[in-house]
N, C-alpha and C positions, 0 to 999 in steps of 0.2 A: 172270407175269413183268412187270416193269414197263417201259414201252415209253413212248419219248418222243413227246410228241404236240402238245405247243403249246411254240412257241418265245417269246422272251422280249418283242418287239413286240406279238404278238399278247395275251399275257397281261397286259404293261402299259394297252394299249388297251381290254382288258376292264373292270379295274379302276377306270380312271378315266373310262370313258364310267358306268361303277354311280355312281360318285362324284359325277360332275356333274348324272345325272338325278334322284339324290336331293338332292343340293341345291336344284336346280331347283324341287324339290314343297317343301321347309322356307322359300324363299325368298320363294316365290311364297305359302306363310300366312302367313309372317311382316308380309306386306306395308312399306310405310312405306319406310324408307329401306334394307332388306334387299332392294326393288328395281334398286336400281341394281346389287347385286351378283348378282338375278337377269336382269337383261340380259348382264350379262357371261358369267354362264355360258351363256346363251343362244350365246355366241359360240362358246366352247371347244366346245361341245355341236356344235355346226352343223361347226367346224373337225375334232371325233373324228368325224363320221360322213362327211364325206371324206376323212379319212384311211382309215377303215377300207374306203371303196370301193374307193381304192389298191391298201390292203393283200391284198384278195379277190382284185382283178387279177394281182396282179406278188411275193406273198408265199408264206411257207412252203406248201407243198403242204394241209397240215390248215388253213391258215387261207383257202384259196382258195375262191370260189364252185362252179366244175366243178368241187370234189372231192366237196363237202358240202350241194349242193345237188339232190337227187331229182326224179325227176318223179312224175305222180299214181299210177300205179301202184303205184314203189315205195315211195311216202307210204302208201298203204292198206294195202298188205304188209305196211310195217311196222306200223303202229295196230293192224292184225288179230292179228302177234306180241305186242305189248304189250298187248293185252286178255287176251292167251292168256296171259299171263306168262310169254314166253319170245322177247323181243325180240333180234333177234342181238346179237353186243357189234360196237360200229362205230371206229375209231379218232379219229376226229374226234369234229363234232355229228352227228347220229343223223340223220333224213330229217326229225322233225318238228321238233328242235331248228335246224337249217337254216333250215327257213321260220319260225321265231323271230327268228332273225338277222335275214332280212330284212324283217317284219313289225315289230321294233324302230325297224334303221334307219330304215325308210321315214315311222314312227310322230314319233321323236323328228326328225330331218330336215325335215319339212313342220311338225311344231311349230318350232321355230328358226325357219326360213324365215317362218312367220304371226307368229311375235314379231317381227322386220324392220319390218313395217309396221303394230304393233299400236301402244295408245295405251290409258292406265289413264284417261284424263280430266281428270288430276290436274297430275302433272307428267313422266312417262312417256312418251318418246313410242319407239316404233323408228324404226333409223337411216332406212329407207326410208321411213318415213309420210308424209316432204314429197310422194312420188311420187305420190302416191294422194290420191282427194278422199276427206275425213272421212268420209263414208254407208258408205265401201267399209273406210272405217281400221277403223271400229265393228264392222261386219262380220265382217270378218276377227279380231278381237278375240277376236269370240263363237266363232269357230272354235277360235280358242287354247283356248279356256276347254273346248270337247269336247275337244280333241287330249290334253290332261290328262289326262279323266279314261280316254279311251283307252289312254295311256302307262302310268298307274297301271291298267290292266286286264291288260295283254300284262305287267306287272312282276311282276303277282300271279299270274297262270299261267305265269309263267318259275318262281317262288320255290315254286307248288305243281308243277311238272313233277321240281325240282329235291329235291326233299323227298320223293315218291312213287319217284324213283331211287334215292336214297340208301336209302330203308328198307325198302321191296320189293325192288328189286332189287341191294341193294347196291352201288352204283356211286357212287365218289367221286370226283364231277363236280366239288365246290368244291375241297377238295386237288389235283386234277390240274390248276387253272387256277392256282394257286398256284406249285407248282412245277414244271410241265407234265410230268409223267409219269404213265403211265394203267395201271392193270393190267389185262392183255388174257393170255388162254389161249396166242393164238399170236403167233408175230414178225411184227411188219409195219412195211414200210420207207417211210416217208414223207421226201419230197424236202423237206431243211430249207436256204433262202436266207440270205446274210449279215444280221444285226440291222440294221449298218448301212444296206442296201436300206431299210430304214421312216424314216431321217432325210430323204431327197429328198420323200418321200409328205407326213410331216408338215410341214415345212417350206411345201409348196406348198397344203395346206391353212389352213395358219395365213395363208398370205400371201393367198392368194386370200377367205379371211374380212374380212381386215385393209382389204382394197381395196376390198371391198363396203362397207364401211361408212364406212370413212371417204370415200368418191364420194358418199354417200348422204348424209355426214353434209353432207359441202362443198353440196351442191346446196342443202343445208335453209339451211344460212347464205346464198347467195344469193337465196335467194326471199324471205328474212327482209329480205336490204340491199337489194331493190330492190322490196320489197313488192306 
């Protein structure tokens, strides 16, 4: 039977945080002047993964942390089912797809945050780099430049997790984040919140992004006016 399982917040948020981090990797080879519109998504980037810590707090039951989030035992239980090929079916993400979620955000989150104070050499700078002396800007750079290829690591073992369910075990994990409904053997009732609850969330992460940077940006113009 098909049962509802992601509500329509949550699946928007999906789609557009995929959206931005591949932008992010076309942007960032592109180099040149497709930098400035990889800063920017650097922004949106940073703004969806506050949102979505929001959303884990105070959202639909399937998109919460305590619902979808295991501990180590039940992570091994399950790994041990899916070696066995006979993973339970779960209605959310799965115990290892969970700590995916949070190994994403934390991944793409700390990348955004190092692009802040990062700097090409060029003409590039993040809005934070005035805070920070150059040795440390450089620094921090070279981090960006691992968190990448981190990002693009955890992408590529989301997209083969995603492809080993689909064809082994039949599970259509892409269609259900599309239209959010999942086919499950039995009924199970997941606590779904108003959509509207995720416009307060996002909202206060777009503002809270929007503040950082431009405090950051204002302080770099003063240190410019009064050298």
């Amino acid at each position: 039977m098909q049962v509802k399982v992601w509500d329509v917040p949550t699946r928007l948020y999906h789609w557009a945080f995929a959206g931005v981090v591949i932008a992010q990797f076309v942007t960032a080879q592109l180099g040149g002047d497709a930098m400035f519109w990889h800063v920017r998504l650097g922004y949106a980037a940073l703004a969806l993964v506050l949102f979505r810590i929001y959303w884990g707090l105070v959202g639909s039951e399937s998109a919460r942390f305590s619902h979808f989030l295991a501990g180590p035992s039940a992570t091994l239980a399950y790994m041990r089912d899916l070696a066995r090929r006979h993973p339970p079916a779960v209605a959310s993400h799965n115990p290892m797809g969970g700590w995916a979620v949070i190994a994403l955000l934390l991944a793409v989150g700390t990348q955004a945050t190092l692009g802040l104070f990062s700097n090409d050499d060029i003409f590039i700078e993040g809005p934070l780099y005035g805070l920070i002396s150059k040795d440390l800007s450089d620094s921090l750079t070279g981090w960006h430049g691992v968190g990448a290829k981190v990002i693009v690591a955890l992408v590529g073992l989301h997209l083969l997790a995603i492809a080993v369910h689909q064809t082994v075990f039949r599970e259509q994990l892409v269609p259900a984040m599309l239209h959010g409904n999942k086919p499950l053997e039995q009924p199970v009732q997941l606590r779904f919140v108003s959509p509207w609850r995720a416009l307060p969330g996002l909202l206060l992460a777009v503002l809270a992004v929007w503040a950082l940077v431009t405090w950051g940006e204002s302080l770099a113009v003063d240190s410019y006016d009064y050298g």
